[in-house]
C-alpha positions in Angstrom: 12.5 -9.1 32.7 14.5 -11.8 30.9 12.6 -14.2 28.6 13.0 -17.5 29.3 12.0 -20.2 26.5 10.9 -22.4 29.2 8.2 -19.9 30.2 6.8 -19.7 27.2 3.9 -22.1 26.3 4.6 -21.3 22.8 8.0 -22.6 22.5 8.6 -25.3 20.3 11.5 -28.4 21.4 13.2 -30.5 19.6 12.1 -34.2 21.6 12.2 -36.8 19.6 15.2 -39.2 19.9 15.1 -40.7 16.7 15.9 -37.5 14.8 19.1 -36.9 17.4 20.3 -40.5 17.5 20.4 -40.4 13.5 22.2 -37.4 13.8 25.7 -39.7 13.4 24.3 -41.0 10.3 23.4 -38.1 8.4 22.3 -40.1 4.8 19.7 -41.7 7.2 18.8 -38.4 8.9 18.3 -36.8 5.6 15.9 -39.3 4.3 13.8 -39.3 7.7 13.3 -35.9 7.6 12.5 -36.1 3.9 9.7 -38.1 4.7 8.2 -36.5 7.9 8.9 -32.6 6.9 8.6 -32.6 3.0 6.4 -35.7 2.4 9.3 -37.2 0.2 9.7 -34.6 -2.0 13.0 -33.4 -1.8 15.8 -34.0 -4.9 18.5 -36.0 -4.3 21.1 -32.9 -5.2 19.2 -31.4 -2.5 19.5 -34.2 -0.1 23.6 -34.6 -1.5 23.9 -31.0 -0.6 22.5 -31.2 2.9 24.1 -34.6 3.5 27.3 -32.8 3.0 27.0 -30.1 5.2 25.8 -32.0 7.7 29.4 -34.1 7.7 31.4 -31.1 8.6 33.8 -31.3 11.9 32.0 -28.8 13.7 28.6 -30.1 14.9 29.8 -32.2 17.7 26.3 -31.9 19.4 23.9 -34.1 18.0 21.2 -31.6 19.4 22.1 -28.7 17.3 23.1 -31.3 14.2 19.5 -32.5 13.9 18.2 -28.9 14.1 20.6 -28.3 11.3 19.2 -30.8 9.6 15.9 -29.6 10.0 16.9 -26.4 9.1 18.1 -27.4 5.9 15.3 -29.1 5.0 13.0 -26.5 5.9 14.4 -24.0 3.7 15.5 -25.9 0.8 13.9 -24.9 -2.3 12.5 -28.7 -2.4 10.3 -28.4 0.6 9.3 -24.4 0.3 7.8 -24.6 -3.1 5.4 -27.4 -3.2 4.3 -28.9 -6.5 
């Protein structure tokens, strides 16, 4: 049987609209998710650094460029080890 995210009342989505509409300003993004994911605690080379990769040419899809974001975030050092 094939799995189907959909079916699964576990499966998490990415819904909110403010995350993918700041997705074409990625400084703004960064600091968003800085405060709502790390509670403000990530560095500003680590913010530089995702800021940067979020600017490359091939993330066209503002979906998957604010799950990249959040991905970053998520497994920067910054938000991982907590002080």
């Amino acid at each position: 049987m094939p799995y189907f995210a959909d079916q699964d009342p576990f499966a998490a989505e990415l819904t909110d609209e403010t995350w993918i509409g700041l997705t074409f300003a990625p400084e703004v993004l960064v600091d968003y998710l800085d405060i709502v994911l790390a509670n403000g605690h990530l560095s500003d080379p680590t913010k530089a650094k995702i800021v940067d990769s979020m600017k490359r040419d091939d993330l066209l899809d503002p979906l998957s460029s604010a799950f990249y974001a959040a991905y970053l975030v998520m497994i920067s050092p910054d938000y991982v080890v907590k002080k």
